[in-house]
MIDOSE-1310 file (N, C-alpha, C; in nm, 2 decimals, decimal comma, always signed):
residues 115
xxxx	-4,93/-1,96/-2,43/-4,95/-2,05/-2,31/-5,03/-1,98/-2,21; -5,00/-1,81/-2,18/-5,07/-1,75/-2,10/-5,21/-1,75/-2,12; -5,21/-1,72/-2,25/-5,36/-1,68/-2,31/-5,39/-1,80/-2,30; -5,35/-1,89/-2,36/-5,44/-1,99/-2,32/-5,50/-2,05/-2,21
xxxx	-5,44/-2,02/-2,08/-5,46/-2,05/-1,93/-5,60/-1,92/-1,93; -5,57/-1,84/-1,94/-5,65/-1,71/-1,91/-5,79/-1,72/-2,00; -5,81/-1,78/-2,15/-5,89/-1,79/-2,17/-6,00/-1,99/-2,09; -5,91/-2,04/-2,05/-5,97/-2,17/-1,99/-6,06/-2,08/-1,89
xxxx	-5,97/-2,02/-1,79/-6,02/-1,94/-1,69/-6,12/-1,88/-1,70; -6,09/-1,77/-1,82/-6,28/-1,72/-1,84/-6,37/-1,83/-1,87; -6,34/-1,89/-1,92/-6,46/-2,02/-2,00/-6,54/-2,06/-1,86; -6,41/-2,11/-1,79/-6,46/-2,18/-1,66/-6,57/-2,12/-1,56
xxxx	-6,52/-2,00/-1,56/-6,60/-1,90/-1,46/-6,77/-1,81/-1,53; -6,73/-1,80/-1,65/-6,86/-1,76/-1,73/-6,93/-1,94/-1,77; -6,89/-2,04/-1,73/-7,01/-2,14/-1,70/-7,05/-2,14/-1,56; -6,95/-2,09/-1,46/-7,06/-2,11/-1,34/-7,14/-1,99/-1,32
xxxx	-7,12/-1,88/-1,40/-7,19/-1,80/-1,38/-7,32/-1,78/-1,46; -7,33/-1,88/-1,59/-7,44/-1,91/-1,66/-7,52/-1,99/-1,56; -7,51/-2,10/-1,52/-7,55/-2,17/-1,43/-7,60/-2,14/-1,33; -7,53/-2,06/-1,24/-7,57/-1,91/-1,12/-7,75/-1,87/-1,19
xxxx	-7,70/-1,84/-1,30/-7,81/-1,73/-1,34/-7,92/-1,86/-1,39; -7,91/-1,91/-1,46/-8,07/-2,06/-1,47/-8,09/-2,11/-1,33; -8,01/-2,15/-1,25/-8,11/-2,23/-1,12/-8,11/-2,10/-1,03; -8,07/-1,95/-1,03/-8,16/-1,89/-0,96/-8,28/-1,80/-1,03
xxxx	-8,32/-1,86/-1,14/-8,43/-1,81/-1,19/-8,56/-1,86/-1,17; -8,50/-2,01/-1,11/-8,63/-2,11/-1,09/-8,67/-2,04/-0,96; -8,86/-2,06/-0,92/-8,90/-2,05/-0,84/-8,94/-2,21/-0,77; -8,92/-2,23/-0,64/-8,96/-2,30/-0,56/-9,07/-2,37/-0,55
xxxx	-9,12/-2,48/-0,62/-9,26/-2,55/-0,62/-9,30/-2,56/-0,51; -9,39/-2,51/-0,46/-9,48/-2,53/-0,33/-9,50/-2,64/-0,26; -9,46/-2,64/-0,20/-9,46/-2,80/-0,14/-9,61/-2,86/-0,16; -9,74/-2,80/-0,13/-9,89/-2,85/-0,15/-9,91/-2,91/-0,30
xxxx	-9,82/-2,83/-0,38/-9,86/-2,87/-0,52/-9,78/-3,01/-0,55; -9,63/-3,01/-0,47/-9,55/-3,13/-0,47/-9,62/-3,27/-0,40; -9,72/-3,22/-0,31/-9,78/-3,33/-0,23/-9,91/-3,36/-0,32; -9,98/-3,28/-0,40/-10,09/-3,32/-0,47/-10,01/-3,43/-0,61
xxxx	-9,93/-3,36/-0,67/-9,84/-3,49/-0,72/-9,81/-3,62/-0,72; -9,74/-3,63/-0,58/-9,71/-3,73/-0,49/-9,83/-3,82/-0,45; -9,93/-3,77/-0,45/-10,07/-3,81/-0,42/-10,10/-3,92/-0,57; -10,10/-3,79/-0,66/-10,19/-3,88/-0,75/-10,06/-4,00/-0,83
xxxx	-9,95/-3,95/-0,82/-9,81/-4,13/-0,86/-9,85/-4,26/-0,77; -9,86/-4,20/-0,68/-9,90/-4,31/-0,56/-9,99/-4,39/-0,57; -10,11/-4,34/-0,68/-10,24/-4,42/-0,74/-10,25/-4,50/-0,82; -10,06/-4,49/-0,92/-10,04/-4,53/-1,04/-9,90/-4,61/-0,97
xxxx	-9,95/-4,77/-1,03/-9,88/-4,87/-0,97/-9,78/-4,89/-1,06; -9,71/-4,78/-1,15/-9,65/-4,78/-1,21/-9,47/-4,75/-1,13; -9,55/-4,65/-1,04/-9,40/-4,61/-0,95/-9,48/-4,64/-0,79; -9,40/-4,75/-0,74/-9,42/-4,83/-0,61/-9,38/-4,73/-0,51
xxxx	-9,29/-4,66/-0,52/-9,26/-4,56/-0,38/-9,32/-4,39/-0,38; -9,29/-4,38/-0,28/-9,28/-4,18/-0,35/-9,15/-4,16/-0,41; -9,16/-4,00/-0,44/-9,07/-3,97/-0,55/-8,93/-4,03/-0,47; -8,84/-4,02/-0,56/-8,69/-4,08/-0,45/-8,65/-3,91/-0,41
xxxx	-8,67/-3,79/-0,50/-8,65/-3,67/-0,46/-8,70/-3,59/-0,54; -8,65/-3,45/-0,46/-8,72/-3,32/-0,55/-8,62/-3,26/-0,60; -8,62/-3,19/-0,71/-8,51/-3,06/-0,69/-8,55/-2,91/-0,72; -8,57/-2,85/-0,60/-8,66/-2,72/-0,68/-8,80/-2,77/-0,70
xxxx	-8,85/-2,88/-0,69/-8,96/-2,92/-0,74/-8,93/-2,89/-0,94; -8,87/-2,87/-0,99/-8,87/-2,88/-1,11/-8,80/-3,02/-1,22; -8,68/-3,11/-1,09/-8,67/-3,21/-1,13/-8,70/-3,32/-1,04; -8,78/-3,40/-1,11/-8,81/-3,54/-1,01/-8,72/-3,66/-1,01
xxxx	-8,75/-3,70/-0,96/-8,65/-3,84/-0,94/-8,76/-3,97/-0,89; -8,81/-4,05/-0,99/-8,91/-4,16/-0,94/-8,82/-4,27/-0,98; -8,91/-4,34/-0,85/-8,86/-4,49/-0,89/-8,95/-4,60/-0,94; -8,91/-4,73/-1,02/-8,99/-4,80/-1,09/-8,94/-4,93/-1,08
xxxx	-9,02/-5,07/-1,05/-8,98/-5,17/-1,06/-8,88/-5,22/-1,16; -8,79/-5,23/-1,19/-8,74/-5,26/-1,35/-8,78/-5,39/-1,41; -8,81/-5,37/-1,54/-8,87/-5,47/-1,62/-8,77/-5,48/-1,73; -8,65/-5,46/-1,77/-8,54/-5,45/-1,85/-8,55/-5,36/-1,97
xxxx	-8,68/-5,32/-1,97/-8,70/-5,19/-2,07/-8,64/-5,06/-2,07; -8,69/-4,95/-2,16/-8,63/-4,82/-2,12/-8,76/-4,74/-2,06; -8,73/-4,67/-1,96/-8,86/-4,65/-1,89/-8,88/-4,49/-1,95; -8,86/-4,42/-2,05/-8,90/-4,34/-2,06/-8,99/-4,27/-2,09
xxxx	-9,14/-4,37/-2,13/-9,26/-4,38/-2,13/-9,30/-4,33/-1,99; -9,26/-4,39/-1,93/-9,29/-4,37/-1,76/-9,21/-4,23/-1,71; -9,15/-4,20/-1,78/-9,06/-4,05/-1,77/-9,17/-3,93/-1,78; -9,26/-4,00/-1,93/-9,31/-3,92/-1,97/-9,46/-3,85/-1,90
xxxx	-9,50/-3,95/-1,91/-9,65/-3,99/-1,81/-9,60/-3,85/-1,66; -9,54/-3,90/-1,58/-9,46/-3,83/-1,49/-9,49/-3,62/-1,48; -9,42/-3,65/-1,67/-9,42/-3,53/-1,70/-9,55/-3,43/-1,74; -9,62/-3,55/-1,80/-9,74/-3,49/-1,84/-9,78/-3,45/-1,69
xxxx	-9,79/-3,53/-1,60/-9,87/-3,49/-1,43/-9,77/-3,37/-1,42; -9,71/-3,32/-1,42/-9,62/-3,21/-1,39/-9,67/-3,09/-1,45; -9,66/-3,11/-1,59/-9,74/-3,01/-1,68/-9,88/-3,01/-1,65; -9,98/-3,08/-1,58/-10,07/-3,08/-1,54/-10,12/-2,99/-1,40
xxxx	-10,00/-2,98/-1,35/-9,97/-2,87/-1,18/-9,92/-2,73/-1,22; -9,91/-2,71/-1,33/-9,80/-2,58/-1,38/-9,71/-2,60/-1,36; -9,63/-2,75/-1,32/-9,50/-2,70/-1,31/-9,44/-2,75/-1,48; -9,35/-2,61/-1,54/-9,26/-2,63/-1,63/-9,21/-2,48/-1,65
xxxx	-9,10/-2,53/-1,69/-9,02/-2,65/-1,73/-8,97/-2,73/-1,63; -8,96/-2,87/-1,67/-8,94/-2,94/-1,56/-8,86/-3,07/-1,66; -8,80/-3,17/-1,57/-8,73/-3,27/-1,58/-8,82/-3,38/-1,52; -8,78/-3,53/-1,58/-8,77/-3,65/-1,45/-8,71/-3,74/-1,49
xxxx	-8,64/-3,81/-1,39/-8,56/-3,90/-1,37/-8,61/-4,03/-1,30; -8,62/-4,13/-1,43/-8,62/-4,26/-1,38/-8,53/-4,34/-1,30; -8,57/-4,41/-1,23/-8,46/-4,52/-1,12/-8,50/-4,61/-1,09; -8,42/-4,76/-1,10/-8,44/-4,89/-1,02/-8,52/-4,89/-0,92
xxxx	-8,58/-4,88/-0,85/-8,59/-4,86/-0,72/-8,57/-5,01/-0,63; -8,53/-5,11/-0,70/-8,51/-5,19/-0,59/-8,33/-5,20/-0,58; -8,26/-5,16/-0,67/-8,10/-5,14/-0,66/-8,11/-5,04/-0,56; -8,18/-4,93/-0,57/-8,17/-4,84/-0,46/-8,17/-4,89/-0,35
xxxx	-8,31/-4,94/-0,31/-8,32/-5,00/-0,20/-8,23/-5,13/-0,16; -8,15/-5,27/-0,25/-8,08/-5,33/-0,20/-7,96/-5,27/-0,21; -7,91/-5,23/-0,30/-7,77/-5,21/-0,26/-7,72/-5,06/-0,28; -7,83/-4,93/-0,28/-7,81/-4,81/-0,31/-7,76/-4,78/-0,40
xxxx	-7,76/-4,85/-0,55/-7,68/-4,80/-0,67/-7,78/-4,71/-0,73; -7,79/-4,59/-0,79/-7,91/-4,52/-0,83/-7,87/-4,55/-1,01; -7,93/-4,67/-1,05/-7,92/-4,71/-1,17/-8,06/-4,62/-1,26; -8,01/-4,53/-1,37/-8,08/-4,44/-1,43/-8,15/-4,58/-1,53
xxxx	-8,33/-4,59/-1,55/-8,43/-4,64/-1,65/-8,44/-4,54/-1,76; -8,43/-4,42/-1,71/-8,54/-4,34/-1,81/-8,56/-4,20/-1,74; -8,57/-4,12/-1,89/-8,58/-3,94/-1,82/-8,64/-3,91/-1,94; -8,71/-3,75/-1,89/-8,78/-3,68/-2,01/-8,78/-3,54/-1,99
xxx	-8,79/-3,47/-2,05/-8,79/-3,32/-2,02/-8,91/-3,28/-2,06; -8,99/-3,19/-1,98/-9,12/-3,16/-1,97/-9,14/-3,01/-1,98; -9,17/-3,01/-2,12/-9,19/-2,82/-2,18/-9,30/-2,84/-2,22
């Protein structure tokens, strides 16, 4: 029963410490390179707003009108512009953007990972 508490304990603590060690490895996308991004989504009436967020600049968060599809074509697209800035590895996260906007539910379309 001990050991088993004690080994939960390590498990628990050597995942936040894996975790510790990946998101402080990432470096900070420069905000210029985030606004040249933001620039060229903005051109593609694919995604109506700016991004909904950054993280690190390595994961996006866009939003998309929804058409009841899976938007992860639009995930991908995204990603290619990303891989296009140097940024990778990187993430993106599709979103309703009108649930957000009426009733703030952040209902997931579509994501891709970008290596």
């Amino acid at each position: 029963m001990v050991n088993t508490r004690i080994l939960i304990l390590f498990l628990v603590v050597l995942s936040v410490v894996v975790t510790w060690y990946i998101e402080s490895g990432k470096i900070e996308v420069p905000s210029d390179v985030r606004a040249r991004v933001e620039a060229e989504l903005s051109q593609d009436s694919t995604f109506p707003a700016r991004p909904v967020w950054w993280d690190k600049g390595h994961r996006l968060g866009v939003g998309v009108i929804p058409d009841g599809t899976n938007r992860d074509s639009a995930a991908r697209r995204v990603c290619n512009l990303m891989l296009k800035h140097g940024i990778s590895p990187a993430e993106v996260e599709v979103y309703d953007v009108l649930q957000i906007q009426n009733d703030d539910e952040w209902v997931q379309v579509g994501a891709a990972q970008c290596e």
